[in-house]
Structure formats: C-alpha cells, structure tokens
ROMIMI-402954 format. One record per atom (N, C-alpha, C, O): residue number from 1; residue in one letter; atom name; x, y, z negated. Coordinates in Angstrom, 2 decimals, decimal comma, padded with zeros to 5 digits. Layout:
BEGIN
NUM;A;CA;X;Y;Z
...
END
This chain:
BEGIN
1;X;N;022,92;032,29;-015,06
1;X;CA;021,54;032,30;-014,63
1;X;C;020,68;031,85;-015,81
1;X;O;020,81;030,80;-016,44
2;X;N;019,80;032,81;-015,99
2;X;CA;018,53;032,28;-017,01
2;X;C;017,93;030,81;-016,71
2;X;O;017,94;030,20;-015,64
3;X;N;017,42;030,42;-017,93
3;X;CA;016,60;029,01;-017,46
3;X;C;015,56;029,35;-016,62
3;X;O;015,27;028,71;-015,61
4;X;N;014,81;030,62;-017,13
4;X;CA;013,65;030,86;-015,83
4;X;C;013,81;031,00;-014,84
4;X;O;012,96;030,82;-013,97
5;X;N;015,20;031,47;-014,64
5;X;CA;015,78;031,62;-013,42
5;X;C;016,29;030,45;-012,39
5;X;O;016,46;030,44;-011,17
6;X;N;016,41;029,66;-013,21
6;X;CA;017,02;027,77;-013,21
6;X;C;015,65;027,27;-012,18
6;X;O;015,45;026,85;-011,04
7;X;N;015,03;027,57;-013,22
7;X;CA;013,34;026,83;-012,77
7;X;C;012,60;027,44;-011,62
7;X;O;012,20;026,77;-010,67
8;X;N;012,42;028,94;-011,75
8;X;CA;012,09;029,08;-010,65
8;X;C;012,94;028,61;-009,03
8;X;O;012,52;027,88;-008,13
9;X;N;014,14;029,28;-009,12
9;X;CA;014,82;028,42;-008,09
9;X;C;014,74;026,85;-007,57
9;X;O;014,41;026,50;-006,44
10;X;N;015,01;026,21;-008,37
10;X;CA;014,79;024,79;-008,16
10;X;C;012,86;024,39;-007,82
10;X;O;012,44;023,34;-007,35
11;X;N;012,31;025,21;-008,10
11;X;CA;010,91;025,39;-007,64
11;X;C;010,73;025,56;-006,64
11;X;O;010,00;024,82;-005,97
12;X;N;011,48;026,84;-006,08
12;X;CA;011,15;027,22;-005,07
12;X;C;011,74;026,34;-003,85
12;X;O;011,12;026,29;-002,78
13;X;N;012,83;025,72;-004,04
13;X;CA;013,44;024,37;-003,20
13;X;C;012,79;023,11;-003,13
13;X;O;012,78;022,60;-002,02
14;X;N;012,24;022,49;-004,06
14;X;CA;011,30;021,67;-004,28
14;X;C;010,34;022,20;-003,31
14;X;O;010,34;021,48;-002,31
15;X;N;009,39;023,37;-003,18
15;X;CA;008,37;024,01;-002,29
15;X;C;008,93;023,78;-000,95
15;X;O;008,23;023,15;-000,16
16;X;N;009,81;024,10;-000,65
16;X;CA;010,64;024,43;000,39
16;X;C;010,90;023,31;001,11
16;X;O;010,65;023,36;002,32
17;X;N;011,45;022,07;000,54
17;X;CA;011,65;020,58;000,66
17;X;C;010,53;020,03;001,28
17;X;O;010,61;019,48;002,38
18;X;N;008,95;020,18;000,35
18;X;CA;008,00;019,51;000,75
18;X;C;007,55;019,92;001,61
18;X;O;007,49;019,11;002,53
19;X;N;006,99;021,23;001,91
19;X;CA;007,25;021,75;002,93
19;X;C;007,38;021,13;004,81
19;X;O;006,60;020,74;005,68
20;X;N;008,87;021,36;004,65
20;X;CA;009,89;020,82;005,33
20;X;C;009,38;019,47;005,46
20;X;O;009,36;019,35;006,69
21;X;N;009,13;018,83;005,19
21;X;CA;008,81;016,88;005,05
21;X;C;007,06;016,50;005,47
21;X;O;006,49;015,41;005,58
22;X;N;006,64;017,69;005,62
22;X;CA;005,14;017,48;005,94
22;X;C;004,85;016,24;007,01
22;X;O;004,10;015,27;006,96
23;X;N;005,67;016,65;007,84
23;X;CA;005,36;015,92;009,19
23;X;C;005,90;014,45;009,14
23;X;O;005,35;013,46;009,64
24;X;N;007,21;014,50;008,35
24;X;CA;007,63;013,18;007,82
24;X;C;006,66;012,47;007,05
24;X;O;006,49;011,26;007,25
25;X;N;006,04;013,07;006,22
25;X;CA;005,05;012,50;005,58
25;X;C;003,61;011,99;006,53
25;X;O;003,05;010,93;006,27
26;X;N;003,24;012,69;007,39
26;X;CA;002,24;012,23;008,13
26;X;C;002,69;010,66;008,83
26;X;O;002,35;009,48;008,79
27;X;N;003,64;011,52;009,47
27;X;CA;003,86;010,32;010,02
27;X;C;004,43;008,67;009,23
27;X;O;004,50;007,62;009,88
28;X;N;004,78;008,77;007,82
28;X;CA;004,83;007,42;007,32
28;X;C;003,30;007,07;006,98
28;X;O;002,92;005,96;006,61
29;X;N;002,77;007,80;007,09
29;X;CA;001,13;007,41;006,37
29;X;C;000,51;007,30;008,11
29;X;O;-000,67;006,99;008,25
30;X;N;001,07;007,46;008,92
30;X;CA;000,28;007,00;009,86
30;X;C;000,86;005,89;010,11
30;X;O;-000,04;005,06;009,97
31;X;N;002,12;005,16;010,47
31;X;CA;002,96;004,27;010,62
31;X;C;001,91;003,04;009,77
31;X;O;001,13;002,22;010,27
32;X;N;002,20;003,25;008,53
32;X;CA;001,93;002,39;007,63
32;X;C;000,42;001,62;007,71
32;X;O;000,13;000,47;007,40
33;X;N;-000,16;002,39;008,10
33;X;CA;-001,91;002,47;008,36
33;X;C;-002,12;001,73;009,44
33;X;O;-002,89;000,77;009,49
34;X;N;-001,07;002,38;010,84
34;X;CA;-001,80;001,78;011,85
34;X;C;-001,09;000,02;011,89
34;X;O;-001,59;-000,81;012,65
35;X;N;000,10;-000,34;010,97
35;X;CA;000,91;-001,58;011,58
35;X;C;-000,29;-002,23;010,27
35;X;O;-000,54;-003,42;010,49
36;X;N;-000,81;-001,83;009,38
36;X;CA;-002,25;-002,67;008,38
36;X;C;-003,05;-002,82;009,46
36;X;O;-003,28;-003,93;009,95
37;X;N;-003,56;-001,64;009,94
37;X;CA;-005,28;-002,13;010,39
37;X;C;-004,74;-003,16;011,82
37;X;O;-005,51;-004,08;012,08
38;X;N;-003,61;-003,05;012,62
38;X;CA;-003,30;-003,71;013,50
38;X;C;-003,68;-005,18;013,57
38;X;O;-004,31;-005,89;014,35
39;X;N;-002,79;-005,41;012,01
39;X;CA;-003,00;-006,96;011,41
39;X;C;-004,12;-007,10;011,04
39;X;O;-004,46;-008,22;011,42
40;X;N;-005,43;-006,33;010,21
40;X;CA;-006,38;-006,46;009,90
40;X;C;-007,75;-006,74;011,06
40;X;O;-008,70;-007,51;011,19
41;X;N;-007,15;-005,63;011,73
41;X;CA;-007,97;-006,14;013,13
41;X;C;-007,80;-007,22;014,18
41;X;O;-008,60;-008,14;014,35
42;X;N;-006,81;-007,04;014,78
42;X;CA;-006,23;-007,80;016,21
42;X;C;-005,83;-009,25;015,45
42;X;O;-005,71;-010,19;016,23
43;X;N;-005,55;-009,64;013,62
43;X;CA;-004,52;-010,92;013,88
43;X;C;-006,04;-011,66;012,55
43;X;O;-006,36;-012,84;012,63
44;X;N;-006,45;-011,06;011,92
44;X;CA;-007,39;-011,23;010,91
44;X;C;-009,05;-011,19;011,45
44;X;O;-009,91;-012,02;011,14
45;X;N;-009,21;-010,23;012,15
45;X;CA;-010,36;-010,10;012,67
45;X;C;-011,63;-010,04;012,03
45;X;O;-012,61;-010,78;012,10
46;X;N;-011,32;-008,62;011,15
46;X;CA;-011,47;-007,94;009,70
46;X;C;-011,88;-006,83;009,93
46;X;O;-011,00;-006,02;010,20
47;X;N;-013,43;-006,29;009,94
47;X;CA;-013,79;-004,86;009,86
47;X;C;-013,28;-004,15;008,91
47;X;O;-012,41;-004,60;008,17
48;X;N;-013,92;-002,54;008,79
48;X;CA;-013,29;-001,65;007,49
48;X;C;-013,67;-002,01;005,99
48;X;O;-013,23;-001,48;004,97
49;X;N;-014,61;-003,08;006,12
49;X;CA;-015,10;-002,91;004,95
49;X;C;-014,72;-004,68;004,17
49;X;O;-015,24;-005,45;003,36
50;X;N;-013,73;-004,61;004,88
50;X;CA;-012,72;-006,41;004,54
50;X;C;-013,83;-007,56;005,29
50;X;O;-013,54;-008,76;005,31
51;X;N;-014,66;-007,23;005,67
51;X;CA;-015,59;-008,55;006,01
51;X;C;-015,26;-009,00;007,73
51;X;O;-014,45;-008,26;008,28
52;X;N;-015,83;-010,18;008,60
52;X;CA;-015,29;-010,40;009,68
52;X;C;-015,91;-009,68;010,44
52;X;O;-016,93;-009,12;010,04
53;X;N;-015,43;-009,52;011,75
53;X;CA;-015,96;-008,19;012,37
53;X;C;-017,08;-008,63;012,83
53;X;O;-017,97;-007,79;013,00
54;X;N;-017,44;-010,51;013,25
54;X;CA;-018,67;-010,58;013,68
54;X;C;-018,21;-011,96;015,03
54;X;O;-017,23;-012,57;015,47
55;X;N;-019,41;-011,86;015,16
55;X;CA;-018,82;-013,70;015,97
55;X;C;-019,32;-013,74;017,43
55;X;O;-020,40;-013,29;017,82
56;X;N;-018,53;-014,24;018,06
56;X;CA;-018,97;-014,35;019,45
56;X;C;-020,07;-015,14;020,06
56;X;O;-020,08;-016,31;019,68
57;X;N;-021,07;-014,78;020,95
57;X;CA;-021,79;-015,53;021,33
57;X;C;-021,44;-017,06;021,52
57;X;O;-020,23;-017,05;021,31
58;X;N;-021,78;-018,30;021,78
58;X;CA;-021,53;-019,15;022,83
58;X;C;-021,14;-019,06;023,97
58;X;O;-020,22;-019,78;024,36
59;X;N;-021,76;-018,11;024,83
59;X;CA;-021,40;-018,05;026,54
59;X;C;-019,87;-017,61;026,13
59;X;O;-018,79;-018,08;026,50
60;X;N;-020,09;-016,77;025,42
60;X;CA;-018,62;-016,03;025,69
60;X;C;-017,40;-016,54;024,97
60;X;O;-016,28;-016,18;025,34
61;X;N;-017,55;-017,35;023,98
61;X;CA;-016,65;-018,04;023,70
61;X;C;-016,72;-019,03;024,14
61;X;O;-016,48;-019,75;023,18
62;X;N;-016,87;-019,58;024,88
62;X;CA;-016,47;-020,99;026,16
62;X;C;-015,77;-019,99;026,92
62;X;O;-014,60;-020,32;026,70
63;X;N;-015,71;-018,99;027,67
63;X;CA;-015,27;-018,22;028,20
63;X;C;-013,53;-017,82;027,77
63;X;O;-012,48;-018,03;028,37
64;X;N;-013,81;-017,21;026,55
64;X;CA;-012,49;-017,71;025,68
64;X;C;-011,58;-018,21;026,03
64;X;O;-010,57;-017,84;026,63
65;X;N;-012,09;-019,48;025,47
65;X;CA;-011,43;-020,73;025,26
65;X;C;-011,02;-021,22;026,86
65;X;O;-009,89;-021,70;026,99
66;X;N;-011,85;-021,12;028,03
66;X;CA;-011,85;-021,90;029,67
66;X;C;-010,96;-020,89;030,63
66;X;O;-010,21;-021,14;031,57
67;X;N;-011,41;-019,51;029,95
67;X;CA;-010,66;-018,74;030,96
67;X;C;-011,37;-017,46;031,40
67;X;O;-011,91;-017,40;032,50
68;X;N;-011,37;-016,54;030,63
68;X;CA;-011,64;-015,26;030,59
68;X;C;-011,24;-014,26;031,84
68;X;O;-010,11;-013,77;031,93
69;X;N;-012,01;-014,08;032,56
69;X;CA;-011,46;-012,80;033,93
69;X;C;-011,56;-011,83;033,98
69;X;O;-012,58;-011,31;034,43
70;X;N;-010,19;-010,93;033,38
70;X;CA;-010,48;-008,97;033,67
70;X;C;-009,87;-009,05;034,09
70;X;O;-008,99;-009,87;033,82
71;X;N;-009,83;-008,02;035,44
71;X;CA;-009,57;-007,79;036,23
71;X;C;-009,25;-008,85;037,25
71;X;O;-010,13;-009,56;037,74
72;X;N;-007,69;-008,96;037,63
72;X;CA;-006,71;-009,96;038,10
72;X;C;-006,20;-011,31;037,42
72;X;O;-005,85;-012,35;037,98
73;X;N;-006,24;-010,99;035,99
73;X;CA;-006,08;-011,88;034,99
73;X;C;-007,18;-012,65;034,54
73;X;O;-008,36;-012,38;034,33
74;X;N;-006,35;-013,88;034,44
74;X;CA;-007,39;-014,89;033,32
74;X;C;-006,78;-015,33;032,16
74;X;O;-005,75;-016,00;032,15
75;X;N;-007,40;-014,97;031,16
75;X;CA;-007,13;-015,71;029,61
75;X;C;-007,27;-016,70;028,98
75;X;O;-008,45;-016,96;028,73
76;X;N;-006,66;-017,27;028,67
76;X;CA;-007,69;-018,43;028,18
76;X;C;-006,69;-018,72;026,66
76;X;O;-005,72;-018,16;026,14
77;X;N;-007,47;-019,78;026,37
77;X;CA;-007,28;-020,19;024,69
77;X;C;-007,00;-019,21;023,56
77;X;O;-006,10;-019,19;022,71
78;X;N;-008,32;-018,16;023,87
78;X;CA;-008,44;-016,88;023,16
78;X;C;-009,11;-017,60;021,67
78;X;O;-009,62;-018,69;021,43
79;X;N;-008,85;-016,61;020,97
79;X;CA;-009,75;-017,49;019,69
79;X;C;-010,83;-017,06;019,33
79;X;O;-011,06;-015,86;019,15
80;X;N;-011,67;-018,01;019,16
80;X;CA;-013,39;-017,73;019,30
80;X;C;-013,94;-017,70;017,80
80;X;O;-015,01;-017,15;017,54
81;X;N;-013,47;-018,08;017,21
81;X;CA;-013,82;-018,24;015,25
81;X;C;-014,42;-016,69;014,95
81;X;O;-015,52;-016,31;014,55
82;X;N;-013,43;-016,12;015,24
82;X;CA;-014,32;-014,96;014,76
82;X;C;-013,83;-013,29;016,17
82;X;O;-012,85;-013,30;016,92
83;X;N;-014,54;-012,51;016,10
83;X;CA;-013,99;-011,42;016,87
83;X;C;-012,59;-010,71;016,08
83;X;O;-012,38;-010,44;014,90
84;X;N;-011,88;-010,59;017,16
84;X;CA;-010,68;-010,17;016,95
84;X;C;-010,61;-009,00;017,62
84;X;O;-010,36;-008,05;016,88
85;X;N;-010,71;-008,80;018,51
85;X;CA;-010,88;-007,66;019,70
85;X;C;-009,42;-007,79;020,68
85;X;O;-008,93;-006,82;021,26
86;X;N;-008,94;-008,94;020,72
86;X;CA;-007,64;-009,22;021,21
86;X;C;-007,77;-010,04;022,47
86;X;O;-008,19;-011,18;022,28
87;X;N;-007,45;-009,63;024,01
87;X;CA;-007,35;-010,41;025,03
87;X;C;-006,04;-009,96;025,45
87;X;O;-005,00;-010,58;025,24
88;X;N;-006,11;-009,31;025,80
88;X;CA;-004,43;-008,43;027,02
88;X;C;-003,49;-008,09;025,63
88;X;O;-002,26;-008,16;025,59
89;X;N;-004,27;-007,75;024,64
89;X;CA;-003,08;-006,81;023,69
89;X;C;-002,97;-005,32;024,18
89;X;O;-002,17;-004,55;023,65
90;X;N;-003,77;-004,96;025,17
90;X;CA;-003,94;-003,39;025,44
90;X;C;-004,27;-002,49;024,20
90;X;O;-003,59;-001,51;023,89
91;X;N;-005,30;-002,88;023,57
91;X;CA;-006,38;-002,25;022,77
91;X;C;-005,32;-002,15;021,43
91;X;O;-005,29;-001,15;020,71
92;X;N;-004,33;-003,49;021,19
92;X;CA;-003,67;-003,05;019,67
92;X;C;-002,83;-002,43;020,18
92;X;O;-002,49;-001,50;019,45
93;X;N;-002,05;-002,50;021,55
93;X;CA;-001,11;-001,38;021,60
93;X;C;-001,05;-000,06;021,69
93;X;O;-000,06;000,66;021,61
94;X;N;-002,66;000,35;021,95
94;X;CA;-002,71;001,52;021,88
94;X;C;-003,09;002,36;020,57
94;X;O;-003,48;003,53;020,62
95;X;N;-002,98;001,84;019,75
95;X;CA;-003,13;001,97;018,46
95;X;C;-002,11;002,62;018,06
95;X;O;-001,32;001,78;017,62
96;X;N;-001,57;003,90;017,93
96;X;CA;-000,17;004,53;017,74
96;X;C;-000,62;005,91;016,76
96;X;O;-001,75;006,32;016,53
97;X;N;000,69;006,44;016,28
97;X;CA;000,95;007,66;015,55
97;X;C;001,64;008,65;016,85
97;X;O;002,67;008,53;017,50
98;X;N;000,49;009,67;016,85
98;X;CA;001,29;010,80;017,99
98;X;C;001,06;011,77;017,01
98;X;O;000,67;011,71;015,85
99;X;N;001,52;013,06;018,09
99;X;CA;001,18;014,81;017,57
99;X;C;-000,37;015,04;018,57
99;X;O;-000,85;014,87;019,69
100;X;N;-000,64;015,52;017,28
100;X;CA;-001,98;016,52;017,91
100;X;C;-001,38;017,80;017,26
100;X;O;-001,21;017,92;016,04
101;X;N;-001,06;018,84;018,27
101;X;CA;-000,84;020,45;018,15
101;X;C;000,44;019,85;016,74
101;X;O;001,41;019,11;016,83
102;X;N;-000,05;020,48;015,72
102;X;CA;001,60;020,66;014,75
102;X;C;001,29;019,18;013,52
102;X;O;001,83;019,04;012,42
103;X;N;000,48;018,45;014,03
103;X;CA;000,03;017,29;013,00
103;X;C;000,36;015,94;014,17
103;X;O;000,39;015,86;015,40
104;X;N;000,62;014,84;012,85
104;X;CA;001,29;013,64;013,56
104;X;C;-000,10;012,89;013,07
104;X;O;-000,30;012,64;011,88
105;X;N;-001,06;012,55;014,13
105;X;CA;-002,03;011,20;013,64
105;X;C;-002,08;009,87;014,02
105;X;O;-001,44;009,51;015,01
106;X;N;-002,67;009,19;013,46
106;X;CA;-003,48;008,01;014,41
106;X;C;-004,31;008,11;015,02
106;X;O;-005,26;008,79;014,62
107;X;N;-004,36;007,50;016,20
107;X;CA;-005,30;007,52;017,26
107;X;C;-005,34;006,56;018,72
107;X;O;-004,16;006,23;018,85
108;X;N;-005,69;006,28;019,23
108;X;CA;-006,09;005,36;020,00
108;X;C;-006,07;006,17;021,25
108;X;O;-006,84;007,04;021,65
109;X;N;-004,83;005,60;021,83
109;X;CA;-004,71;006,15;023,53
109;X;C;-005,46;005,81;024,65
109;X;O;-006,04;004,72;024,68
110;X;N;-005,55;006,64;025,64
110;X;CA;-005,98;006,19;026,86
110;X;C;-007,66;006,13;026,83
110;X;O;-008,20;005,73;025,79
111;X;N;-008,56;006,58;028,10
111;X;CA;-009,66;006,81;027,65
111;X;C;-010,47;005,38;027,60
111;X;O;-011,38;004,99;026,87
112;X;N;-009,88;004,85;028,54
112;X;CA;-010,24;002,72;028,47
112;X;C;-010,54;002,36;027,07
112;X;O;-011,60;002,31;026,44
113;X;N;-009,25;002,09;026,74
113;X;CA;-009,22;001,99;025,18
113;X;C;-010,15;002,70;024,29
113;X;O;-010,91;001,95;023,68
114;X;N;-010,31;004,10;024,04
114;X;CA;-010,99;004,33;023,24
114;X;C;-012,84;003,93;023,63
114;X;O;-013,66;003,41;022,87
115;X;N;-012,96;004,24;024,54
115;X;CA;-013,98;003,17;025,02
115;X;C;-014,46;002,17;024,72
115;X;O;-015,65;001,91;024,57
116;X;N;-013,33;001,35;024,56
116;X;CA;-013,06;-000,01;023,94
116;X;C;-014,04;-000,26;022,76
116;X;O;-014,99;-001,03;022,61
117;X;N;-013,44;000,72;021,95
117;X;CA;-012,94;000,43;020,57
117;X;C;-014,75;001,65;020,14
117;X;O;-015,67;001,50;019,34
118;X;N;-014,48;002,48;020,94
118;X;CA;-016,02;002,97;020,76
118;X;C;-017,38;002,02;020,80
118;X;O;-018,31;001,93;019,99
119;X;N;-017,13;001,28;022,13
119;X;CA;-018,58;000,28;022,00
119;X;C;-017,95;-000,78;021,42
119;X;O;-018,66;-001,73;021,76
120;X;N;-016,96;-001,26;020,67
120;X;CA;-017,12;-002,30;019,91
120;X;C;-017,53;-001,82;017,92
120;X;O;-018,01;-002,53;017,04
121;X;N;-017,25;-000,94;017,89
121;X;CA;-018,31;-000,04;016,77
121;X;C;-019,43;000,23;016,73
121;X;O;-020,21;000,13;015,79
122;X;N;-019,63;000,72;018,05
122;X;CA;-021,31;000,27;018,00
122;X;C;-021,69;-001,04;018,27
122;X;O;-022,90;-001,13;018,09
123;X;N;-021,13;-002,26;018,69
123;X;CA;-021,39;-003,81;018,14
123;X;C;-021,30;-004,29;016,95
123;X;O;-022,24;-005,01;016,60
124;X;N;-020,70;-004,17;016,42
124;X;CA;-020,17;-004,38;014,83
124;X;C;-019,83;-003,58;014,00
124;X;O;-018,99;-004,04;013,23
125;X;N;-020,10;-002,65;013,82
125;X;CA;-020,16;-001,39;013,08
125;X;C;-018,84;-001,25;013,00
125;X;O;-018,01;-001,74;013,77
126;X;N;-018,52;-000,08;011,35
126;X;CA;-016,97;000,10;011,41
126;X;C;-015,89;-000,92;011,64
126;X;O;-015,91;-002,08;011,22
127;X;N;-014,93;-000,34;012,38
127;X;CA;-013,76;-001,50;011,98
127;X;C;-012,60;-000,25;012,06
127;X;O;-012,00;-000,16;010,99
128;X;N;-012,26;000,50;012,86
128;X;CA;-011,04;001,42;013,19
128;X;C;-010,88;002,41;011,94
128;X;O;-009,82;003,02;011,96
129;X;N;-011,74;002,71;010,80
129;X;CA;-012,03;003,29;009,53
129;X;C;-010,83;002,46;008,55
129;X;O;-011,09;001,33;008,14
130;X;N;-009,49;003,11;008,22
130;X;CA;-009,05;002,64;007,40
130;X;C;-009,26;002,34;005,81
130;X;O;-009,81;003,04;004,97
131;X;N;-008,61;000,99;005,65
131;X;CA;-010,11;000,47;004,64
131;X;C;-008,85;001,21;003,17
131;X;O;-007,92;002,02;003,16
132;X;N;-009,40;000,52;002,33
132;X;CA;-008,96;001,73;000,32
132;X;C;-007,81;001,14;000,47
132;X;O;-006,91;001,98;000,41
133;X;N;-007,37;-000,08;000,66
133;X;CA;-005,58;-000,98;000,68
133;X;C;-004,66;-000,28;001,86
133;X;O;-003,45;-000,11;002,02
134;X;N;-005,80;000,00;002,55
134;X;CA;-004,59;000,66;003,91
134;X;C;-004,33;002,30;003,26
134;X;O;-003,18;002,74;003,20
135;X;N;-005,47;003,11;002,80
135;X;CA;-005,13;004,30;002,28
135;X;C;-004,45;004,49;001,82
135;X;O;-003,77;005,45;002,19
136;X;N;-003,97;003,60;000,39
136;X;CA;-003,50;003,51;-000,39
136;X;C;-001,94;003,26;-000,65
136;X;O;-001,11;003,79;-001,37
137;X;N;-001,93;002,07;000,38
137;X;CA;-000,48;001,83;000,94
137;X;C;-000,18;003,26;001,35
137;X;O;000,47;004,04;000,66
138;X;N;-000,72;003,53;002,53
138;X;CA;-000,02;005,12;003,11
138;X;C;000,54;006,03;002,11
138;X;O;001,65;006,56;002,22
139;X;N;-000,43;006,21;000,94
139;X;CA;-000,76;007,18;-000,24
139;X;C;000,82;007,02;-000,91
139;X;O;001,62;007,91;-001,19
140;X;N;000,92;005,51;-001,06
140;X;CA;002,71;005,52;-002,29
140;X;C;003,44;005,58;-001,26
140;X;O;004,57;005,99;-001,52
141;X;N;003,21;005,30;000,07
141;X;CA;004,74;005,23;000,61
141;X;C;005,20;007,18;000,38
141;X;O;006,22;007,70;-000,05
142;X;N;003,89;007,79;000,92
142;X;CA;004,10;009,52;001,18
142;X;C;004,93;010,20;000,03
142;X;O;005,88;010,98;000,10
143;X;N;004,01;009,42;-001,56
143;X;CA;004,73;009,60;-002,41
143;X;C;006,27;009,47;-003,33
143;X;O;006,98;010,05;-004,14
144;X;N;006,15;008,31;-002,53
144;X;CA;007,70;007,73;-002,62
144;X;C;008,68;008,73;-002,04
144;X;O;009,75;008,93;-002,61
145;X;N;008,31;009,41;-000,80
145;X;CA;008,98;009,91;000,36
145;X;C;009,28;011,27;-000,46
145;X;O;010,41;011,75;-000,59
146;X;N;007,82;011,96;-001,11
146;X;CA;007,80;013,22;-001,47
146;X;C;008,75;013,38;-002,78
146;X;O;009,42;014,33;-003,19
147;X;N;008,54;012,11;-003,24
147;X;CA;009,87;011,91;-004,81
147;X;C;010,80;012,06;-004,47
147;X;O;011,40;013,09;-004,76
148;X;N;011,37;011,04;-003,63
148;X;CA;013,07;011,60;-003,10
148;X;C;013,29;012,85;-002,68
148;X;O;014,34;013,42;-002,99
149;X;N;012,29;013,49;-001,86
149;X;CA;012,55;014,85;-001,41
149;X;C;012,78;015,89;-002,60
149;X;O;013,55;016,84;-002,71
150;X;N;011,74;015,29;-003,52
150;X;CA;011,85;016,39;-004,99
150;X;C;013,26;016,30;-006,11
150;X;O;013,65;017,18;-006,88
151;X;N;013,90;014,78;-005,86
151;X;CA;015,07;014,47;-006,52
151;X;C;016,31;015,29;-005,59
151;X;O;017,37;015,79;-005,96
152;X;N;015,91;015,22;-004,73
152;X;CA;017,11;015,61;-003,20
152;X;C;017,12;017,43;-003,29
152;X;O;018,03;018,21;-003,00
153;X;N;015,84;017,66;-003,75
153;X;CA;016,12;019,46;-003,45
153;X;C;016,60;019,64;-005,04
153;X;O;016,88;020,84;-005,08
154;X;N;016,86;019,11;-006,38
154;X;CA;017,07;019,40;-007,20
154;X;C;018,47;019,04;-007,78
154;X;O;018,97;019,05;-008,90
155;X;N;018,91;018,67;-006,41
155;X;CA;020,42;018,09;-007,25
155;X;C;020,63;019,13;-006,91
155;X;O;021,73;019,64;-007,15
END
C-alpha cells in the first residue's frame, strides 16, 4: 500500500471513529458541566458569572432557619448566607444529561422545576448559563475522549 494510501485510510477511520463517538462526546461534556454547575449552584451558591446569586430577604430567612413549609414538608436549618436554590434537593436533581431526538443535553426536568429555575433567573439574573471553567472543563475532557479515539482508530 502507498503512503497516500496509508493516510488516506487511516483518515478515513479516524473520520469514522469520531464520528461514531459523537454522542459519547456530548454526553461527557454534559456530565461534566452539569456535576460543576450542581456544585456551583446548589453547594456554593454562585451565579454564571462566579458572583453570589443574591441574598435572602429577612422574612424568609428566619423561615429558613425556623422551618420552611412546601407542601407537607417542613425544612428547617436551610442556609440563609447566601441563595443557594436548595430546599428538597428537587431542583439539583433535576439537573441531568438526556437525549433530545439524536443529541444528548443538559437540561432541567419536569415542568415544576423548570419553573423553578425560570423565575429564579428572573430574580437574580443568570445562574443555569454555564460559566468559561465549566465550558472548558467539558471542552478537555471531549478532547481527551476524541484523542484516544484518534490513537484507537490508528493502531
């Protein structure tokens, strides 16, 4: 076999590989993104733009802290320092990587939740906007992923 012949082949497997890994790739860049902003949001209580998301009234943090009532449940010794968006743990759990049609995203389940997470953006502007550290992370892991795939179709 010619070298051009070498190269194109191993090209065309390389193509073929990445390809093939698309969806693998979405999905580590969604993985990676949503277990950042999880911590950035729900444990840091950290909009998109690294700053705090914003602070609770008084009424409502005595509330917090005494005993919070949704629904059936009461909460209490929530932390009032800064907004977190964390009572039940509903809102970070719905924070997941699914399929939409032939693509794996992030997105926020259930119409409650996005609700949620809708009027608390319009309280405090962005926060669910993954910030340049979360991109970025996603960005080397994909690459990492897409290297091995390119070492793996060329042996």
């Amino acid at each position: 076999m010619s070298n051009v012949a070498k190269i194109t082949s191993e090209l065309a497997n390389v193509i073929i590989a990445v390809r093939k890994g698309r969806q693998k790739y979405q999905t580590a860049a969604c993985n990676i993104t949503g277990s950042m902003m999880r911590k950035r949001i729900h444990n840091k209580g950290l909009n998109s733009d690294g700053g705090k998301i914003g602070k609770y009234s008084e009424d409502y943090a005595k509330k917090r802290r005494d005993g919070l009532k949704i629904g059936k449940e009461t909460f209490s010794g929530l932390r009032t320092d800064t907004v977190d968006l964390e009572v039940s743990g509903d809102l970070r759990r719905s924070l997941i990587t699914g399929r939409q049609g032939k693509n794996v995203v992030l997105g926020i389940t259930g119409t409650l939740n996005r609700k949620k997470a809708e009027g608390q953006e319009e309280n405090f502007g962005e926060i669910y906007l993954p910030t340049d550290e979360e991109t970025a992370a996603a960005e080397k892991q994909v690459i990492k992923l897409i290297d091995q795939d390119i070492k793996n179709a060329l042996r």
